[in-house]
C-alpha positions as CSV (number, residue, x, y, z in Angstrom):
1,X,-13.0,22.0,29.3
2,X,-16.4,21.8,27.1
3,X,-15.7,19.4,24.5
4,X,-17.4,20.7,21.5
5,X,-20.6,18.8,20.1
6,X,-19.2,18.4,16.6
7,X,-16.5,15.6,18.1
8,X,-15.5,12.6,19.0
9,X,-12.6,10.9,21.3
10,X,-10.5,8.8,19.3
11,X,-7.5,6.7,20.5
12,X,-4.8,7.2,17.8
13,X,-1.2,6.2,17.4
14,X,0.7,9.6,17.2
15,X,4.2,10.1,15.1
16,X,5.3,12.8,17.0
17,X,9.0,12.7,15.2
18,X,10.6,10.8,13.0
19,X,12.8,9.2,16.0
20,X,10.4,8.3,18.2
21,X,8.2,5.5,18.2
22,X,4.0,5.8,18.0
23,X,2.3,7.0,21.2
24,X,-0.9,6.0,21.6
25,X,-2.6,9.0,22.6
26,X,-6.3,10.2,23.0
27,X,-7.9,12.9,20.6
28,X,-10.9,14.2,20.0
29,X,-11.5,13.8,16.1
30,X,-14.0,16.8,14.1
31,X,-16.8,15.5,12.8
32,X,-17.0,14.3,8.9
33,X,-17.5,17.5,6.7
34,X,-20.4,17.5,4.1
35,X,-18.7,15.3,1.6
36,X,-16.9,13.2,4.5
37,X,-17.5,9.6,6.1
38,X,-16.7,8.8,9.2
39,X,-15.4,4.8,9.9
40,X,-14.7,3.3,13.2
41,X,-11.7,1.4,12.0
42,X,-11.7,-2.5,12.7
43,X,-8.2,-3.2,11.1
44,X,-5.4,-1.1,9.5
45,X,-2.4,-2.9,8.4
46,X,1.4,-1.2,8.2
47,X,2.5,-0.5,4.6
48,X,6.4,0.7,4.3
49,X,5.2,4.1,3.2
50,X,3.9,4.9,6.5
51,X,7.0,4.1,8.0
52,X,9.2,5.9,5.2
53,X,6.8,8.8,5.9
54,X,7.7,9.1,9.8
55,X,11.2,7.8,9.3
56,X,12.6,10.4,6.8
57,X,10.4,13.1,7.7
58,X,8.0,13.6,4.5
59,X,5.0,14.4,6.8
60,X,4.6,17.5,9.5
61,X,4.4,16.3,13.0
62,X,2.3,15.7,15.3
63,X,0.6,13.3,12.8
64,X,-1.8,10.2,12.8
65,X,-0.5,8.2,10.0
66,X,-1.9,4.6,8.4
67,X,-3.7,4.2,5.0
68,X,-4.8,0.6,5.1
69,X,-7.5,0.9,6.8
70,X,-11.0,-1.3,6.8
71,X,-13.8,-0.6,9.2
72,X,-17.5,0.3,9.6
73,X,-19.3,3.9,8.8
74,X,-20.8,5.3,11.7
75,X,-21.8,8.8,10.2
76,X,-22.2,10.5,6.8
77,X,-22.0,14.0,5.4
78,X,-25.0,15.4,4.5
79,X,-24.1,15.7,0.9
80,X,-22.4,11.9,1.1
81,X,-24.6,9.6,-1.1
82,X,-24.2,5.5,-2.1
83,X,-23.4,5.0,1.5
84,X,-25.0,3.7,4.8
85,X,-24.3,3.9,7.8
86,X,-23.1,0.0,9.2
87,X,-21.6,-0.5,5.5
88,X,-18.5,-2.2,6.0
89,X,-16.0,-0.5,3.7
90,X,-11.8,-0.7,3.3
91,X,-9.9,3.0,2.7
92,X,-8.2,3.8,-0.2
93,X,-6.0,6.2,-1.9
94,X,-7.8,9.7,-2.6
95,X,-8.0,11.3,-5.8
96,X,-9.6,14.6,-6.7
97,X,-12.1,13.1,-9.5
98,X,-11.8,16.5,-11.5
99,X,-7.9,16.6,-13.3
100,X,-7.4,15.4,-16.7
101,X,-6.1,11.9,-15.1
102,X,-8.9,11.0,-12.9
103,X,-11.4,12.0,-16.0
104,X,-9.1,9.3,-18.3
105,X,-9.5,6.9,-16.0
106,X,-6.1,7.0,-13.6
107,X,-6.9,8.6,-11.0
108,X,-3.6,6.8,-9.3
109,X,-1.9,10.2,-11.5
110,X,-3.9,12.5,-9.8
111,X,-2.8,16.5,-9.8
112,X,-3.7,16.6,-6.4
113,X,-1.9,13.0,-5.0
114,X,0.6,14.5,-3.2
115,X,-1.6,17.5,-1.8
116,X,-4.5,14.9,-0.7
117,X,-2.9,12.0,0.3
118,X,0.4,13.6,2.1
119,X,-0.4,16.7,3.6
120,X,-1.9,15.7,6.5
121,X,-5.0,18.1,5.9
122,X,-8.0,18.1,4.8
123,X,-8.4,19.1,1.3
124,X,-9.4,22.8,2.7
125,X,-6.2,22.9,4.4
126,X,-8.1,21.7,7.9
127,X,-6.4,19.6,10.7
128,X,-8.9,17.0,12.0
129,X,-7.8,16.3,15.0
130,X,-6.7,18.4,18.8
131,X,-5.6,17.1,21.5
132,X,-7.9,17.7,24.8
133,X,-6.3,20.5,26.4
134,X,-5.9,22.0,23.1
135,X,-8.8,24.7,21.6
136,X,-7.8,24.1,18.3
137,X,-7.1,21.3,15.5
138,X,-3.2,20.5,16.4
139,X,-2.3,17.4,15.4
140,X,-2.1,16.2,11.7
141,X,-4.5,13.8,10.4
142,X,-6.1,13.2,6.5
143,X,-3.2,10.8,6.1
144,X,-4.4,9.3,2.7
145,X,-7.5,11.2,3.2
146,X,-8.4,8.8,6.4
147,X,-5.4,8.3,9.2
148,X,-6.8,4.7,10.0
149,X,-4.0,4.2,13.0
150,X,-6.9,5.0,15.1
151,X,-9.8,3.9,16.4
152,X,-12.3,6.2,13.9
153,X,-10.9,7.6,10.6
154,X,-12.4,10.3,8.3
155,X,-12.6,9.2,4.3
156,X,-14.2,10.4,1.5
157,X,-16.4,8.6,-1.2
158,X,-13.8,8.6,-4.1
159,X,-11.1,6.3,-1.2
160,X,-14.2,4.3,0.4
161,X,-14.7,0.6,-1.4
162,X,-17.8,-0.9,0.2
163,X,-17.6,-4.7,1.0
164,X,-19.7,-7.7,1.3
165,X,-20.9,-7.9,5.2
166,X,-19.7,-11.0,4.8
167,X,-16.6,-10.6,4.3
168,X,-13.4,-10.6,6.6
169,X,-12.6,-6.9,7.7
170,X,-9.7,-8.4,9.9
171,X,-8.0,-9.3,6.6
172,X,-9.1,-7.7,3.9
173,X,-6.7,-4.0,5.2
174,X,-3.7,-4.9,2.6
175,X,-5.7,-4.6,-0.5
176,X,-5.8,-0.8,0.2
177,X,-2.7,0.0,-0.6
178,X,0.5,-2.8,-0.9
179,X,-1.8,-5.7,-2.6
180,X,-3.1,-3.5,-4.9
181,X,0.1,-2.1,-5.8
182,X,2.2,-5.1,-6.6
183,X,-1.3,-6.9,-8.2
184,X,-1.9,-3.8,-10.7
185,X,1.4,-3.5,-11.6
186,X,1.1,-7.0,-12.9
187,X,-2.4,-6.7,-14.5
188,X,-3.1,-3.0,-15.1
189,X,0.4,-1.8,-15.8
190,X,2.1,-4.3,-17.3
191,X,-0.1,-6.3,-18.3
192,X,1.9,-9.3,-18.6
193,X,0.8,-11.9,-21.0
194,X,0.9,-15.9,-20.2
195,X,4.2,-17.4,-21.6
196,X,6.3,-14.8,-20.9
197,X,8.9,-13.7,-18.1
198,X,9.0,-11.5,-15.5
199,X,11.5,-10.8,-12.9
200,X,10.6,-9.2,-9.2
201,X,13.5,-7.1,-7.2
202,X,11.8,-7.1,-3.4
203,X,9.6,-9.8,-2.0
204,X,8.1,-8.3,0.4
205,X,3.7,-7.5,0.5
206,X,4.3,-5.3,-2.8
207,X,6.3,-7.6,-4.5
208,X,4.8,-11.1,-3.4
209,X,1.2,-9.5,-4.6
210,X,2.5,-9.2,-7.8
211,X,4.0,-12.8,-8.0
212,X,0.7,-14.3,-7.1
213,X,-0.9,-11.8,-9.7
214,X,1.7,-13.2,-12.7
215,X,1.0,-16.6,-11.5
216,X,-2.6,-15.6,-12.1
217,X,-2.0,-13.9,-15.6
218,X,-0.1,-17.6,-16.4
219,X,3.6,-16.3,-17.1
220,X,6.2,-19.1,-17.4
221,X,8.9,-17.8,-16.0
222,X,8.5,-15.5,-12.2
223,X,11.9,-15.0,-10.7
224,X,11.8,-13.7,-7.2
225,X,15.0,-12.2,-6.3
226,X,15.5,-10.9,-2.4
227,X,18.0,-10.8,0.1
228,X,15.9,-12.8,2.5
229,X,16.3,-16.6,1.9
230,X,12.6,-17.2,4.1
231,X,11.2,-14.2,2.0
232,X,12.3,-16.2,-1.4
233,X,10.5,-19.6,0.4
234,X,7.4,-17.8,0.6
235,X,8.1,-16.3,-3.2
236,X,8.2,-20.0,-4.3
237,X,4.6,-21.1,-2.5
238,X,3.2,-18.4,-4.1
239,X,4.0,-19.2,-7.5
240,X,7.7,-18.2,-8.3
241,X,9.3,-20.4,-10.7
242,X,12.4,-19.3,-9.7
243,X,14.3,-17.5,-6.8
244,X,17.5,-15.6,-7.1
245,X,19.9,-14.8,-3.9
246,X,22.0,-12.1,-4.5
247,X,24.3,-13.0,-1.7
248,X,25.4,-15.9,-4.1
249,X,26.8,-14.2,-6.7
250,X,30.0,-12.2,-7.0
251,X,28.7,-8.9,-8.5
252,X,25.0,-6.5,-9.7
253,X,26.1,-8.5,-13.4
254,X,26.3,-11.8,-12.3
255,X,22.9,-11.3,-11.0
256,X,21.3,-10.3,-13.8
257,X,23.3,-12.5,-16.2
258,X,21.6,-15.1,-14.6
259,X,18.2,-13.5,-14.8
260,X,19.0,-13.5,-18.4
261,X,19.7,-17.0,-18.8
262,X,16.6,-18.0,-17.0
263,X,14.2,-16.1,-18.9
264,X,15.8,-16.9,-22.3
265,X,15.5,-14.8,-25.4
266,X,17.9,-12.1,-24.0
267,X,16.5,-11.4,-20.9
268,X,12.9,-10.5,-19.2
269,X,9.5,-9.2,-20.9
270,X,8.8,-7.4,-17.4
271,X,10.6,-6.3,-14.4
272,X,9.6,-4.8,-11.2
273,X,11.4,-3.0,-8.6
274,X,10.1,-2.8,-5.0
275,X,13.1,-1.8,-3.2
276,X,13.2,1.9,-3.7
277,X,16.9,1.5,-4.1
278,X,18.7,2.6,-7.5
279,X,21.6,0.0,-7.8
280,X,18.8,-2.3,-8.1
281,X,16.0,-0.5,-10.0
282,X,19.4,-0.7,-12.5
283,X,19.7,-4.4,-11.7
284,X,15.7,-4.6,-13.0
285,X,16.3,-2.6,-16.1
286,X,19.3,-4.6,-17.2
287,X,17.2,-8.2,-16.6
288,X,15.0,-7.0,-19.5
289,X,15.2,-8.1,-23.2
290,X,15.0,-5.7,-26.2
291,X,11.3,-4.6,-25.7
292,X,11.5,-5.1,-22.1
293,X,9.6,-3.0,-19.4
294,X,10.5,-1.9,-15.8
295,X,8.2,-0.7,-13.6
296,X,9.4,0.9,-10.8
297,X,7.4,1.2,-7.8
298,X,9.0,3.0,-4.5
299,X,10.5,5.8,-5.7
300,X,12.9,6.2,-2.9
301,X,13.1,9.8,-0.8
302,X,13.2,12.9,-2.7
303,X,16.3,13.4,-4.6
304,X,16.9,9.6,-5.0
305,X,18.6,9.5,-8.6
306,X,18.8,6.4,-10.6
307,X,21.8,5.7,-13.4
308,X,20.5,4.1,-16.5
309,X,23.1,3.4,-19.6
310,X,21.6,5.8,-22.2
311,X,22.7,2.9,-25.1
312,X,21.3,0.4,-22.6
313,X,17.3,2.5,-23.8
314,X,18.3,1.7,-27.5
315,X,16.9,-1.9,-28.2
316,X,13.4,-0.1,-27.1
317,X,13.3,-0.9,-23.6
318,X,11.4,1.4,-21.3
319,X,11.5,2.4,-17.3
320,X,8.0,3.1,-16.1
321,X,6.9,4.7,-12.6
322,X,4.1,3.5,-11.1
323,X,1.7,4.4,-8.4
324,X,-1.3,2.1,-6.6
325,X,-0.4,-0.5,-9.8
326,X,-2.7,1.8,-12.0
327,X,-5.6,0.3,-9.9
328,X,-9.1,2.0,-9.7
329,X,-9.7,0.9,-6.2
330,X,-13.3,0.9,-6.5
331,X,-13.1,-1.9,-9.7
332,X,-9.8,-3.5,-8.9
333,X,-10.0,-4.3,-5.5
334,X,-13.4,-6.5,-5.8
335,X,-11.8,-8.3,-8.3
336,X,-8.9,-9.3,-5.9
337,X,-11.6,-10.6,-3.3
338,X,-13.1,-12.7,-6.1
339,X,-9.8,-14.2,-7.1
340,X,-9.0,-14.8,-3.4
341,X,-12.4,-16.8,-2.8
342,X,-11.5,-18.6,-6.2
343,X,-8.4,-19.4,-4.7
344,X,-5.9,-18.1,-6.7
345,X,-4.4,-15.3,-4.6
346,X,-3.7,-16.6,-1.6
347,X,-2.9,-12.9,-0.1
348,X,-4.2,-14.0,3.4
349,X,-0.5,-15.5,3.6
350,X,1.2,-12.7,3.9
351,X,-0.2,-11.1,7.3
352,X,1.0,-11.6,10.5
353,X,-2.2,-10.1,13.2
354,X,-1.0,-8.0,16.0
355,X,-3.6,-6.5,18.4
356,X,-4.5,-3.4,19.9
357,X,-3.1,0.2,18.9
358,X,-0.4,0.0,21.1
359,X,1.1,-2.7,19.1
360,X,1.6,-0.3,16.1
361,X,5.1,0.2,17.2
362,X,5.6,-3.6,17.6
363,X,4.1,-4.2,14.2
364,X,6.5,-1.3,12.4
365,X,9.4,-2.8,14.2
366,X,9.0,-6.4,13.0
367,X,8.0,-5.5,9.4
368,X,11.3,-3.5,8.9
369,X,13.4,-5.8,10.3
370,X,11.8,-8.4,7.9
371,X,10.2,-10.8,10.6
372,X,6.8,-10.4,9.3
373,X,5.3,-9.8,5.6
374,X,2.5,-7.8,6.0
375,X,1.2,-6.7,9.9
376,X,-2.5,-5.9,10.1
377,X,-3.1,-4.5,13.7
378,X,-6.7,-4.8,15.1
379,X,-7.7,-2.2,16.3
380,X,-11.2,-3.8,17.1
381,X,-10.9,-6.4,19.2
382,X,-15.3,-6.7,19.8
383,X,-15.4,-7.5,15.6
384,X,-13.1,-10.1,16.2
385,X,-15.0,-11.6,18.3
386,X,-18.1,-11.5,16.9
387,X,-16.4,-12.3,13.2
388,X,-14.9,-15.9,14.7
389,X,-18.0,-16.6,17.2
């Protein structure tokens, strides 16, 4: 068969169910569209939402997941401006840049999230990628508005944060999505204040971001709680005062009684839940003093209903969703690569490196059964090369 002019072969990792694992599989890839950059993809890393996504079925299938993607643009649409090609970039969250939200500021609220960054489409309602032998686009891509588990990955200007040159691309895939998320949370969200307390349900990339991010904004007291004792090790070397097993105690309100008597005063200023389950989105909301905020962060599958005592809302405390930690990518993720080259978030200690495409599956299967933190998978292996020679 012809392959048409306007494409590219690609080497993606295909969900092709929820069951089975990623298939590396070759595709050709369309072109980028007038407002579209196209990146050959250097690293992406794994972020629980991609495997949530396959796992419980919130995506059609065939589908090229991955939205933590960092790479280099090798072509432009023609209406694309602020870019070069050989910028080195990492992807985003899209946003449509038009809704009330994104014009005050959040585009993380978007009207259009779930429609841009889910579908699998392009924002037209166009597949991006076919396999060979097929004439048309059948396989869903536009995962996040770029699919980076492959070895090129169409973005557009409003997910695309161009980086330094000299920068690390090999590491700098987490800030896309998971560092961003637990870091806002902290510092756009919450914005928690030195001296005061806050309590984090889930330690893994989401929720050890934010504990290096309320290390950064100087709170006093930063209780990691997790069911992992090596995760709560790695809680404490990145700045958590204190670390809570629940395995120790008898019952949910033992747990949290203790979180109480920690944090003084009646409890925490902030808490955050990472877990996406509701016992312990309840176990947050009951840390907190009067006053107190939770921020919940995975939402759990659609459906997922959380029980909150209606009396427990009465001394002012609040229960806040939370998507990307409020973070304009294009503002907030420079300002994590300037705290991590002052030193003070140490995010680089969260990734574990695997290599090639066909280690995706290895990478998913070792992040949910909680042997690595973070996975970032290179799909590059000539930029690592040339980035350590």
């Amino acid at each position: 068969m012809r392959m048409p002019a306007d494409e590219i072969d690609v080497l993606a990792a295909v969900a092709v169910d929820s069951d089975t694992p990623f298939v590396s599989t070759a595709l050709r890839l369309k072109a980028p569209g007038e407002h579209e950059i196209r990146v050959r993809i250097v690293a992406t890393s794994v972020c629980h939402t991609d495997v949530m996504t396959k796992a419980k079925g919130l995506c059609s299938f065939p589908i090229v997941l991955g939205h933590e993607g960092t790479g280099i643009i090798d072509a432009l649409g023609e209406k694309v401006s602020g870019f070069d090609i050989g910028d080195h970039v990492i992807l985003s969250y899209d946003f449509c840049d038009r809704c009330p939200q994104c014009a005050s500021g959040k585009p993380a609220y978007c009207n259009e999230h779930g429609s841009l960054n889910f579908a699998g489409v392009r924002p037209g309602g166009a597949k991006t990628h076919r396999r060979p032998h097929s004439t048309n686009a059948d396989v869903f891509g536009s995962f996040f508005q770029q699919s980076s588990f492959a070895t090129y990955a169409l973005s557009h200007t409003t997910n695309t944060i161009k980086v330094d040159k000299s920068l690390p691309l090999t590491l700098l895939a987490p800030l896309g999505c998971g560092v961003q998320t637990g870091a806002g949370t902290v510092l756009n969200t919450l914005q928690v204040q030195p001296g005061t307390s806050l309590a984090v349900f889930g330690c893994g990339c989401v929720g050890l971001s934010a504990i290096m991010a309320a290390k950064m904004a100087a709170a006093k007291n930063i209780i990691a709680v997790d069911v992992n004792p090596r995760r709560l090790q790695l809680a404490e070397e990145l700045g958590a005062t204190h670390c809570v097993l629940p395995s120790e105690f008898v019952d949910a309100r033992q747990v949290h009684t203790h979180i109480k008597t920690i944090s003084s005063a009646g409890g925490c200023h902030y808490a955050i839940d990472t877990t996406g389950i509701p016992a312990v989105l309840r176990q947050a909301f009951d840390s907190c003093r009067p006053l107190g905020v939770t921020a919940m962060i995975a939402p759990g599958v659609p459906g997922t209903e959380v029980c909150i005592e209606m009396q427990g809302l009465l001394p002012g405390k609040s229960l806040r969703g939370v998507v990307q930690g409020d973070s304009v990518s294009k503002e907030f993720i420079p300002r994590l690569i300037d705290a991590w080259q002052q030193g003070r978030f140490p995010f680089e200690k969260l990734i574990t490196q695997f290599d090639g495409i066909d280690s995706i599956e290895a990478a998913v299967v070792a992040m949910s059964r909680g042997d690595v933190v973070k996975p970032v998978v290179i799909i590059d292996p000539d930029y690592r090369s040339t980035e350590c020679s």
